[in-house]
C-alpha positions in Angstrom: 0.0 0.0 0.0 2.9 2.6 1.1 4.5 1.2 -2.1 1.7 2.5 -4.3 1.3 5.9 -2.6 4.9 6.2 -3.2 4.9 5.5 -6.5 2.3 7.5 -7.1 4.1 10.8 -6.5 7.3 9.8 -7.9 8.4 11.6 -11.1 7.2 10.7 -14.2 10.5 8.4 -15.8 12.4 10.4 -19.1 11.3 8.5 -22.2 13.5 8.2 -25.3 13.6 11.6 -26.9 11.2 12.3 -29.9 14.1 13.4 -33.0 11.5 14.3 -35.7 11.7 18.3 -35.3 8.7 18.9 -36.7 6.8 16.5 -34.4 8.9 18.2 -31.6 7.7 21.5 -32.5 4.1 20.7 -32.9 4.2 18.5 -29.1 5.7 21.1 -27.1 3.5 23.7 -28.5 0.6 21.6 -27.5 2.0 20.7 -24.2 3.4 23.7 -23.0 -0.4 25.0 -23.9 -2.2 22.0 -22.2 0.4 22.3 -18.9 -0.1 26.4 -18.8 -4.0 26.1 -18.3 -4.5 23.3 -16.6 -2.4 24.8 -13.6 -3.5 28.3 -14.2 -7.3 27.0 -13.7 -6.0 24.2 -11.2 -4.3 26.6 -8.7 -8.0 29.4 -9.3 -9.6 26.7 -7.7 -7.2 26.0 -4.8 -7.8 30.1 -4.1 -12.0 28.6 -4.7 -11.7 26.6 -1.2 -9.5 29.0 0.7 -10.0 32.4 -0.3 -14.0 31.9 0.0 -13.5 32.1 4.0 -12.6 35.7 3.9 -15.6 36.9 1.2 -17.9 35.5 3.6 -16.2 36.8 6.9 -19.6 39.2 7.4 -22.1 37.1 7.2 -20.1 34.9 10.0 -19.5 37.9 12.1 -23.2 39.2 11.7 -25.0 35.8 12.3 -22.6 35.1 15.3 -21.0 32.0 14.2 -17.3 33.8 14.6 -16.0 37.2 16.3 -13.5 39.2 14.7 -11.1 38.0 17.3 -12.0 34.5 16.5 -11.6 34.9 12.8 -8.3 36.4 13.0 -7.3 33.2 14.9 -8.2 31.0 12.2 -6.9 32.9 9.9 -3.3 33.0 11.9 -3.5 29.4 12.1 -4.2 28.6 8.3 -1.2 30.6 7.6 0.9 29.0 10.0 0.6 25.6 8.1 0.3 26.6 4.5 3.7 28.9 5.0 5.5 25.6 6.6 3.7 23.7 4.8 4.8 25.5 1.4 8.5 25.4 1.9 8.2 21.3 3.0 6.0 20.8 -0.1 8.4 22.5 -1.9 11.3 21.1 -1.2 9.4 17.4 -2.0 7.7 18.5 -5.4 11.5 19.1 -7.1 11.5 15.1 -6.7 7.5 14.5 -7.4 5.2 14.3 -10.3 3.6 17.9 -10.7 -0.2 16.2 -11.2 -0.2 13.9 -8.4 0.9 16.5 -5.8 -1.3 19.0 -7.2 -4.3 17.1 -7.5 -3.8 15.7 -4.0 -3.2 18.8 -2.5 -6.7 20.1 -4.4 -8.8 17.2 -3.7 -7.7 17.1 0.2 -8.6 21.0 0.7 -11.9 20.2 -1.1 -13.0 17.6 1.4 -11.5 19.8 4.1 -14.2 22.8 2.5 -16.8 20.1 3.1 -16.3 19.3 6.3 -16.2 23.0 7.6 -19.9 23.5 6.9 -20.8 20.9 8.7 -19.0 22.5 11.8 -22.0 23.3 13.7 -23.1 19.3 13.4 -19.6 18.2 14.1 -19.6 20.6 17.3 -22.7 18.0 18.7 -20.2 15.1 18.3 -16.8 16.5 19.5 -16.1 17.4 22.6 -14.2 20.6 21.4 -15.2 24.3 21.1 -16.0 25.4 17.4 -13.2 27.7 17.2 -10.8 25.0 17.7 -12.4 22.7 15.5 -12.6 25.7 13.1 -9.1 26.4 13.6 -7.7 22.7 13.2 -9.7 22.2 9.9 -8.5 25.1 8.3 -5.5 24.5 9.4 -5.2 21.3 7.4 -6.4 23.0 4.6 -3.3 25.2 4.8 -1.0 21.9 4.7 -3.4 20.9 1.8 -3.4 24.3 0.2 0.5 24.1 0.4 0.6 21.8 -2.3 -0.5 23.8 -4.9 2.2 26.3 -5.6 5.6 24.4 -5.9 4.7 22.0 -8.7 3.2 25.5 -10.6 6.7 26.5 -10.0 8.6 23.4 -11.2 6.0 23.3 -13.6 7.1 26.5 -14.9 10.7 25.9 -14.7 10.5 23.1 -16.9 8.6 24.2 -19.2 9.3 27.7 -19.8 13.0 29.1 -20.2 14.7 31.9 -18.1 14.3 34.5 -21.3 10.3 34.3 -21.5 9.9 33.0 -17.9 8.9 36.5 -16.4 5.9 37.2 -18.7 4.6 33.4 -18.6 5.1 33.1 -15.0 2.8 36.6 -14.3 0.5 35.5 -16.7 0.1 32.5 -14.6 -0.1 34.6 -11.4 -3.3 35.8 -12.9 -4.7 32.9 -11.5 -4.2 34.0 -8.2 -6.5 37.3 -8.8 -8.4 35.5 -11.0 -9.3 32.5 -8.4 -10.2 35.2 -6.0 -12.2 38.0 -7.9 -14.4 34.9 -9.3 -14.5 33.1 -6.0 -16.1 36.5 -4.6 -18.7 37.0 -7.5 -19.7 33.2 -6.7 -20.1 34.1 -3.0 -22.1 37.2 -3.8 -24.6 35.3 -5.9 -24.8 32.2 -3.5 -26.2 35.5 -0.7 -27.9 37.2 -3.4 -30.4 33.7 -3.8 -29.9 33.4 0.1 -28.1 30.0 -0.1 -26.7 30.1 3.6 -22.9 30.5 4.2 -22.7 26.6 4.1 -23.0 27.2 0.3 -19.8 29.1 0.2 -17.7 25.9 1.2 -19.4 23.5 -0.3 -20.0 24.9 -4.0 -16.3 25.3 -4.2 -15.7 22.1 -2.8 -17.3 20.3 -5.4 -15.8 22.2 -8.1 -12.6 21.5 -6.8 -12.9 17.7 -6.5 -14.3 17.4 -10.1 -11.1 19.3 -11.3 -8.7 17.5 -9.1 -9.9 14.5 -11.0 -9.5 16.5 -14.1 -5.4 17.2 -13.3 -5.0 13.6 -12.9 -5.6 12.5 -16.9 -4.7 15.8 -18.8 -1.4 16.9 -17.0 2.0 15.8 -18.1 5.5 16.2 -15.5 8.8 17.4 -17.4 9.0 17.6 -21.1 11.7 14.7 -20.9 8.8 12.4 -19.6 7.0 13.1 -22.8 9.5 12.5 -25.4 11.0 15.9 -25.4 14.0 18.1 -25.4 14.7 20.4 -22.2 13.0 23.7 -22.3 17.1 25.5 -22.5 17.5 23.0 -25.3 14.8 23.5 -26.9 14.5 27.5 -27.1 18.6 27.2 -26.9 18.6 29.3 -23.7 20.4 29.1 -19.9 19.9 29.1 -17.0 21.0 32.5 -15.0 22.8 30.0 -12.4 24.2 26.8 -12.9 24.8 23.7 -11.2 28.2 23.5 -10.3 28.5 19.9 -9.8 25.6 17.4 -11.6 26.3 15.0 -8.9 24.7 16.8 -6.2 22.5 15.2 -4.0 19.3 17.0 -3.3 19.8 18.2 0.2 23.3 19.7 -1.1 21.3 21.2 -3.7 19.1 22.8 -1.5 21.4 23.6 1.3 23.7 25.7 -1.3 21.1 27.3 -3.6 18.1 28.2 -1.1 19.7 28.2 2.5 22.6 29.9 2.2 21.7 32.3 -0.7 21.6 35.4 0.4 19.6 37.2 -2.4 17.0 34.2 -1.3 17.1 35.7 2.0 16.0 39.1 1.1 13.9 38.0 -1.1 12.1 35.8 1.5 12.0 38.9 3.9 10.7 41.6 1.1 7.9 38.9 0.8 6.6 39.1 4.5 6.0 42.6 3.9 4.7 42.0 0.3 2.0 39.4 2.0 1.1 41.4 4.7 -0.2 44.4 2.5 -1.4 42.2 0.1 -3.5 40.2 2.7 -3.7 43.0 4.8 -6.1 44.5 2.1 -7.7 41.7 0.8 -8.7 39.3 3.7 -10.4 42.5 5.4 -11.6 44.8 3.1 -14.8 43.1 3.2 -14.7 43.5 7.1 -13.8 47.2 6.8 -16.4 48.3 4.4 -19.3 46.7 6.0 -18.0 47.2 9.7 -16.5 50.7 9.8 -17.7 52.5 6.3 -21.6 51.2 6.1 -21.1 49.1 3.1 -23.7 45.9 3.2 -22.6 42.7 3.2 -23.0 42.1 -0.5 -21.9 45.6 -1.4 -18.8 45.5 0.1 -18.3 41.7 -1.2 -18.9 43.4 -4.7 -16.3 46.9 -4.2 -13.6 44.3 -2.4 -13.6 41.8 -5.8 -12.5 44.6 -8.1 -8.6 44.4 -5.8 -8.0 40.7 -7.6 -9.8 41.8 -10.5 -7.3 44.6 -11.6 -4.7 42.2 -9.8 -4.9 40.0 -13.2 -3.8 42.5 -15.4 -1.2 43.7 -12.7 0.9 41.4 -12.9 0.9 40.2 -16.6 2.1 44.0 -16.8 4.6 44.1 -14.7 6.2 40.3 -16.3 6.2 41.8 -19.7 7.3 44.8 -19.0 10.3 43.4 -16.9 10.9 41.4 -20.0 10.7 44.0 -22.3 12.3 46.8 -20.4 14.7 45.4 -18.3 16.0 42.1 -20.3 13.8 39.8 -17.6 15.1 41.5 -14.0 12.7 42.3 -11.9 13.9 44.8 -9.3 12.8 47.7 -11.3 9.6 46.9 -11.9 9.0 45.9 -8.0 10.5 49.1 -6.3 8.2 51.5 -9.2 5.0 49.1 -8.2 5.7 49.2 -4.6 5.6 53.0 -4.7 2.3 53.2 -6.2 1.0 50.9 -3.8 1.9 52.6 -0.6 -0.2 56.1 -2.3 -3.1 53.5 -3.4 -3.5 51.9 0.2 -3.4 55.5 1.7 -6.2 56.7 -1.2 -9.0 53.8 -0.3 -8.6 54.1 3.6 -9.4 57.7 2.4 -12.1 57.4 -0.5 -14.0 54.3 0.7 -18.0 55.1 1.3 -20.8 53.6 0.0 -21.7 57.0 -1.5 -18.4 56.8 -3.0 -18.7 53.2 -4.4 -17.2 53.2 -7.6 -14.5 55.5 -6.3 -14.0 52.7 -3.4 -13.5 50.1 -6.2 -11.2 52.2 -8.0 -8.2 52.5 -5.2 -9.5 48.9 -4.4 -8.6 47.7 -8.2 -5.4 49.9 -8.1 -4.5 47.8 -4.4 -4.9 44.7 -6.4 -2.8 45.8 -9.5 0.0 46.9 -7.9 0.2 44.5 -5.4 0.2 41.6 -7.8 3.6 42.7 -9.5 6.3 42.2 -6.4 3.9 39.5 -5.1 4.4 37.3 -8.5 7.8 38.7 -9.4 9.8 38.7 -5.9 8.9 35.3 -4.9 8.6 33.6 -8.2 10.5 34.8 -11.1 13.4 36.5 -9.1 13.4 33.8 -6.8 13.9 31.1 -9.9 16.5 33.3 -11.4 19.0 33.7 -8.5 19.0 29.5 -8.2 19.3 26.5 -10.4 16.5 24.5 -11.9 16.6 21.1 -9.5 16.2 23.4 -6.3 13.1 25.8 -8.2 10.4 24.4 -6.4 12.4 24.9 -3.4 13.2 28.6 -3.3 9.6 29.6 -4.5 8.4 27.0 -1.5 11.2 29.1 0.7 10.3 32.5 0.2 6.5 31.5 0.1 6.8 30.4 3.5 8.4 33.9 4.6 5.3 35.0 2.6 2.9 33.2 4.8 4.3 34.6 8.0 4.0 37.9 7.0 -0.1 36.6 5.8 -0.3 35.2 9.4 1.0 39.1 10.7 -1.9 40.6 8.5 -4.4 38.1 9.9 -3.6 38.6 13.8 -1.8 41.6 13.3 -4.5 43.7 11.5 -7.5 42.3 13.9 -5.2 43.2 16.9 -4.1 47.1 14.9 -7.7 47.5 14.0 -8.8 46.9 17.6 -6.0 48.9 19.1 -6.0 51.5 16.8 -8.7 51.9 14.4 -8.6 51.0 10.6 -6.7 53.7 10.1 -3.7 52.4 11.6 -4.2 48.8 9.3 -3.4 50.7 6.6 -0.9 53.3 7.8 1.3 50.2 8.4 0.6 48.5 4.9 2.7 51.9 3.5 5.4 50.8 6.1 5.5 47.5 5.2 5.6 48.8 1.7 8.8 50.7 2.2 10.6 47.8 3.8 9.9 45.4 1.4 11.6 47.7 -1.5 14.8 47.9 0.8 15.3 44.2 0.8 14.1 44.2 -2.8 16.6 46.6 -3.9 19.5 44.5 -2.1 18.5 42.3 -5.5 19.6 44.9 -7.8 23.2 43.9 -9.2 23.2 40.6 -9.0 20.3 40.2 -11.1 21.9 42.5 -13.5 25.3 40.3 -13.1 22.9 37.2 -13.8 21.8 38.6 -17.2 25.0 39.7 -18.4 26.2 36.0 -18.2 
């Protein structure tokens, strides 16, 4: 049985390379097609049975399943385990098949949605309060969520060389806005027909097992497993660092190119401060609206959705521009977006009123754009460019965990700041946290301009 489950997330093995270059052209056109949208859509829905907790944070507040306090505990908790959980999945999906892991980790966080609308029933059988149970549930579905990103990252590694990689990968980030902008317009329907706020969990749910199922048959692993040439072979490209020794075990691997890399390490720290603004905003904007401006419940579900939705084209825009401005660096871009995003956070603490609603989803939608850039270029393209291919999954995994713990901050930090000292002070420290994260970012600066010389 263990054998099976092993062998089930083992790599797919190399098979004798295809030599027909027309057939080669023609397959990795159609794979790299089929391998882009099936993780872009795959990793929407893991944002599906996650993200839809925080749209329908009101409506638990109002109806008095959860306090703000209580919420803000889960929240912390979830974070906790996806940001361990992301560098440990990480480190294991550089030596697993990208479908298995991914469809694992989706069809695990779908049953995990499932079982968190029953909690009120499940409170009648366990001897446990409901915020524990709450928090232990979504809790595994941060270990579950966790598995999501790192074979996205290997995915697109493999598949997409070092000279294109910036535009592809932030096209792929899309998914993240995308997930979450479409998650909230689901949520605001399901209360518009007065569904319940079990709907929330369990609609998603079911999407997600059905695509989980999906990933399973359609997805491939490495080009080599499917007859082809390596993507640097292939597009006759490099790598910005190399391997210096092909013998490497994976640990040494690791240990050399993601623990002791510096430019990891301040990468990994401009990403707490990325995460906390970016969650910061997003996980209570909802909350803020509704509690402290006035908004209702579905209004201010409605205003908060345009942040992901302008976060789509955010971060396409700042890939292709990195590309084509800046030969594929991405320090530039990140310091100019950061800058705009300390002014946009200051502008909707300012604007937001629900006389003001379309001006509220303006410096909402400009949050979300220019949040999306350092969040998908710091952490994913930079971090794949200052390491080698085999430890990929790895450094994204590493500084997503430093992500997470600066997502846990925004989650316990921003109830606690909001408490303490009003909204206002949520978002005075998102511009601080802003600022910070462009110092590390900027540490960056030459040796990704050394790496492209090469």
């Amino acid at each position: 049985m263990l054998s099976k489950i092993v062998n089930w997330f083992k790599p797919l093995p190399d098979v004798e390379l295809l030599t027909d270059e027309q057939q080669i052209k023609r397959l990795y056109r159609s794979w790299r097609i089929k391998m882009f949208f099936s993780m872009y859509f795959g990793y929407a829905l893991f944002y599906f049975t996650r993200k839809n907790l925080d749209i329908i944070k009101p409506v638990l507040i109002n109806s008095g399943v959860f306090t703000v306090e209580q919420l803000g505990t889960i929240g912390f908790v979830i974070y906790l385990t996806y940001g361990i959980g992301k560098f440990l999945s990480g480190t294991i999906a550089d030596r697993c098949n990208i479908s298995s892991i991914m469809a694992t980790g989706l069809f695990s966080s779908s049953v995990i949605n499932i079982l968190f609308a029953f909690l009120p029933q499940l409170q009648h059988i366990f001897p446990f309060s409901i915020t524990f149970m709450a928090a232990f549930l979504w809790g595994l579905n941060g270990a579950a969520q966790s598995m999501g990103f790192p074979p996205v990252a290997k995915g697109l590694v493999y598949w997409f060389s070092p000279s294109e990689r910036a535009t592809k990968w932030t096209l792929w980030s899309s998914s993240h806005t995308f997930g979450a902008f479409f998650v909230a317009q689901l949520i605001s329907l399901l209360l518009w027909l007065k569904c319940g706020w079990q709907m929330a969990f369990l609609v998603p749910a079911a999407m997600g097992i059905a695509y989980s199922i999906f990933m399973v048959y359609f997805m491939a692993d490495t080009p080599k497993s499917v007859g082809l040439p390596a993507i640097e072979i292939y597009r006759n490209d490099v790598m910005p660092v190399k391997q210096e020794k092909e013998d490497m075990t994976q640990w040494e691997i690791i240990k050399k190119y993601v623990l002791t890399n510096p430019f990891l390490w301040a990468l990994a720290l401009s990403y707490v401060f990325i995460y906390y603004v970016r969650f910061a905003t997003l996980d209570w904007a909802t909350t803020f609206l509704n509690q402290e401006r006035g908004f209702t419940e579905a209004a201010a579900a409605s205003a908060a959705s345009a942040m992901p939705f302008l976060g789509m084209p955010g971060g396409i825009v700042a890939g292709y521009l990195a590309d084509r401005w800046f030969g594929g660096r991405c320090t530039q871009m990140n310091l100019i977006y950061l800058a705009i995003l300390a002014a946009s956070c200051w502008g909707f603490y300012k604007v937001a009123s629900p006389n003001a609603f379309w001006m509220t989803a303006v410096f909402a939608a400009m949050i979300g754009f220019f949040v999306d850039g350092p969040q998908n270029l710091a952490g994913g393209v930079q971090a794949s460019r200052v390491t080698v291919q085999k430890a990929a999954s790895a450094a994204c995994g590493f500084t997503g965990m430093f992500g997470y713990f600066g997502a846990m901050l925004s989650s316990k930090g921003a109830a606690y700041i909001s408490q303490a000292y009003n909204w206002k002070g949520v978002y005075v420290s998102c511009i601080i946290a802003c600022i910070l994260a462009g110092v590390c970012i900027a540490t960056t600066w030459k040796k990704e301009a050394a790496s492209t010389d090469k």
